[in-house]
Backbone as a ProteinNet text record, in pm:
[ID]
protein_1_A
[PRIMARY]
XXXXXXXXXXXXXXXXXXXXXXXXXXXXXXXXXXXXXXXXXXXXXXXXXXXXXXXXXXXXXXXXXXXXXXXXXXX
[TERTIARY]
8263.1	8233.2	8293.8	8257.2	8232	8395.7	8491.8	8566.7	8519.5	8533.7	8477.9	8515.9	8604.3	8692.6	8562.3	8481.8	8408.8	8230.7	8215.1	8116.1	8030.4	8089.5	8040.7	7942.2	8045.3	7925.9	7814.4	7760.7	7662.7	7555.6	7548.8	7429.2	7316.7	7186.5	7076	7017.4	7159.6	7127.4	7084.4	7053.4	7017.2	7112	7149.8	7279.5	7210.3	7359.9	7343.8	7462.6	7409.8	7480	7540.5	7658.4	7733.5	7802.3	7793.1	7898.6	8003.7	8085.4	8137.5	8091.9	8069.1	8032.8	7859.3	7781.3	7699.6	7567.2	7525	7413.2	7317.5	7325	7188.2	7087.2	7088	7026.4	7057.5	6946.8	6929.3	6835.4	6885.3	6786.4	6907.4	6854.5	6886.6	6983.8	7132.9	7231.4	7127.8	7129.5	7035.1	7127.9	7291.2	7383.9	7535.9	7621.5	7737.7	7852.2	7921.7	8000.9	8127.5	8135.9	8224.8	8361.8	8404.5	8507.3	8487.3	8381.2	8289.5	8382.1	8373.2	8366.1	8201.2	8153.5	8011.6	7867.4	7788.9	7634.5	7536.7	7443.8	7315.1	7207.5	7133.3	7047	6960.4	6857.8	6718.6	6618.2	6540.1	6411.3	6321.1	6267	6159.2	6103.6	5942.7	5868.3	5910.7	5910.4	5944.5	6078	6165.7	6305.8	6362.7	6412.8	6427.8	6596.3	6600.1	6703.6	6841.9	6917.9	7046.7	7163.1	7311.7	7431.7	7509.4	7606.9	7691.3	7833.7	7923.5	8073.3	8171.7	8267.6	8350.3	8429.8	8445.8	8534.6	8499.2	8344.3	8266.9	8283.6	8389.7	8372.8	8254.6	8191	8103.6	8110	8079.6	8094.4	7964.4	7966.8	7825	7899.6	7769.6	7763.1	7599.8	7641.4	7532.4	7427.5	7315.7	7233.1	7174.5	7179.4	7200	7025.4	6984.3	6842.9	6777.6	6813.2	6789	6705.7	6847.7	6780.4	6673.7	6694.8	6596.1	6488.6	6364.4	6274.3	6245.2	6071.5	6060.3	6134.4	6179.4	6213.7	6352	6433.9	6550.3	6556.5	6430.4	6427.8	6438.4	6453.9	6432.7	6596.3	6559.5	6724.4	6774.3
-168.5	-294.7	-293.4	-384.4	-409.1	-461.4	-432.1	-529.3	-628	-745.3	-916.9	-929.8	-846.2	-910.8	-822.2	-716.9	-686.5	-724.2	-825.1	-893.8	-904.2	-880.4	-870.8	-721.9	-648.7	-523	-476.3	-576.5	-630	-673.4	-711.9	-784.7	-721.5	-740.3	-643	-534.7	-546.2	-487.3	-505.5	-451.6	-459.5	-504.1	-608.7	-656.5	-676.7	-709.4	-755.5	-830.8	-1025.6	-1080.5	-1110.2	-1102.6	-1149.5	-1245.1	-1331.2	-1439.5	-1391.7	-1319.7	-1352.3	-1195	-1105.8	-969.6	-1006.9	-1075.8	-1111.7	-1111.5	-1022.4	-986.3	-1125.6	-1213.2	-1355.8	-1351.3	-1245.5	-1266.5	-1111.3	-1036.3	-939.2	-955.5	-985.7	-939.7	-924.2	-955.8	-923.4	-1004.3	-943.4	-1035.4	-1077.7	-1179.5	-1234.6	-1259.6	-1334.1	-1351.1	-1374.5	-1348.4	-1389.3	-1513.9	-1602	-1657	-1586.3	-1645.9	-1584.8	-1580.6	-1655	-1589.5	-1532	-1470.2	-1369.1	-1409.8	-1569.7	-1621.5	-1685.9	-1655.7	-1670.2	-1620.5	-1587.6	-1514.2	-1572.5	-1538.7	-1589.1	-1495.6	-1496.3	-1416.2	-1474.3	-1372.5	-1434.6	-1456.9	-1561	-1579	-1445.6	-1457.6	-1400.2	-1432.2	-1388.7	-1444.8	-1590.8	-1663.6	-1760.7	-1826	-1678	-1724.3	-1723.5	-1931.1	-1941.1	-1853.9	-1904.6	-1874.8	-1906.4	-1873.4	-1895.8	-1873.6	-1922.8	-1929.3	-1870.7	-1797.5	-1752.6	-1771.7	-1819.4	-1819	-1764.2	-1679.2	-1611.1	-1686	-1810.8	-1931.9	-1937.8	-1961.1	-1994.3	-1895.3	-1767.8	-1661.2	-1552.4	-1543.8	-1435.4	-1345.7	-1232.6	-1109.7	-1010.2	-904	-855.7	-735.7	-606.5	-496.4	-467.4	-337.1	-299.1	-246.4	-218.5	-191.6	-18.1	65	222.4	214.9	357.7	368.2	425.4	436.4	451.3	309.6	203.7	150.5	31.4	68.4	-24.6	-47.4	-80.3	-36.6	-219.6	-255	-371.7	-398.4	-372.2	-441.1	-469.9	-441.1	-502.3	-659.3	-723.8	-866.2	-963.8	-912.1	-964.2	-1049.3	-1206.8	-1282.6	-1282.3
2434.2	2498.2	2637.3	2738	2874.9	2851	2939.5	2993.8	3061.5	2960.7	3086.8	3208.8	3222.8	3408.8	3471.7	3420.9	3530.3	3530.6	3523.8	3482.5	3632.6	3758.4	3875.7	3877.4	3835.8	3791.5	3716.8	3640.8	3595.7	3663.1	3771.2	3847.5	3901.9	3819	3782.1	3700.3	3612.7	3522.6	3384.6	3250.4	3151.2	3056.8	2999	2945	2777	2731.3	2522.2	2578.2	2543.8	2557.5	2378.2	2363.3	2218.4	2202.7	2119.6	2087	1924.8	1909.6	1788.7	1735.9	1819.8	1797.5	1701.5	1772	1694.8	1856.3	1876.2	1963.7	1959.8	2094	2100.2	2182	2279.9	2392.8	2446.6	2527.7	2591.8	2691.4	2820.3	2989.9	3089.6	3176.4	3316	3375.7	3432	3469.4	3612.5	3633.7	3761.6	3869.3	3848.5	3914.6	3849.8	3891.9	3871.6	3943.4	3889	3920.6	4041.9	4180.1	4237.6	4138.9	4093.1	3953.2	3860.2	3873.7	3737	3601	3573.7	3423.6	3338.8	3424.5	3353.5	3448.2	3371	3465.5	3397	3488.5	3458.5	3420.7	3352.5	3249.5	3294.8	3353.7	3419.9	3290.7	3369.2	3264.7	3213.9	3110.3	3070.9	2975	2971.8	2877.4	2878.1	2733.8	2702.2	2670.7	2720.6	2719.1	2834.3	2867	3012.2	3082	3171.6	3288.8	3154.7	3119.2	3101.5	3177.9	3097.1	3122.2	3023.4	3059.1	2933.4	3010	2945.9	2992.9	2932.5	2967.4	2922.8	2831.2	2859.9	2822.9	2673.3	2664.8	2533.3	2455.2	2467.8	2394.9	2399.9	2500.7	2564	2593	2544.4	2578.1	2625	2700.2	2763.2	2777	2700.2	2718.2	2809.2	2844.7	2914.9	2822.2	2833.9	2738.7	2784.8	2707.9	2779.3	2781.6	2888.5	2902.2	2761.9	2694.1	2546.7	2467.1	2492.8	2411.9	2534.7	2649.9	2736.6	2711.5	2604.1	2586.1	2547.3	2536.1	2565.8	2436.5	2313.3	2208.4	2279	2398.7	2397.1	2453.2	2484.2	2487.3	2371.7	2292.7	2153.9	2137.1	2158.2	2103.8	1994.3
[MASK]
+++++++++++++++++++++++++++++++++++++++++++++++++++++++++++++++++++++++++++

């Protein structure tokens, strides 16, 4: 897993957002908080723009070119 403090290094890339070691959400960090405690997960398809906060217990790994494939949109 991602150390959270570097959540700035994330931006544009392919993320697995987790709550509770429990995978909810997989796209695209779209932006980060200048205190990189929470990012934004761009829209797709029918799943809009989100927020995730470190605060809320959030955690984000990167998603390797392996498993990038369209099934990694799947919440």
């Amino acid at each position: 897993m991602a150390n959270p403090a570097e959540w700035n290094d994330f931006v544009g890339q392919l993320v697995r957002i987790q709550h509770h070691g429990r995978t909810i959400r997989t796209g695209y960090v779209e932006e980060v908080t200048g205190t990189a405690d929470a990012l934004w997960i761009a829209a797709h398809g029918i799943d809009q723009r989100a927020l995730y906060e470190k605060a809320q217990g959030h955690t984000v790994q990167p998603v390797t070119e392996h498993e990038g494939t369209d099934h990694a949109y799947r919440s």
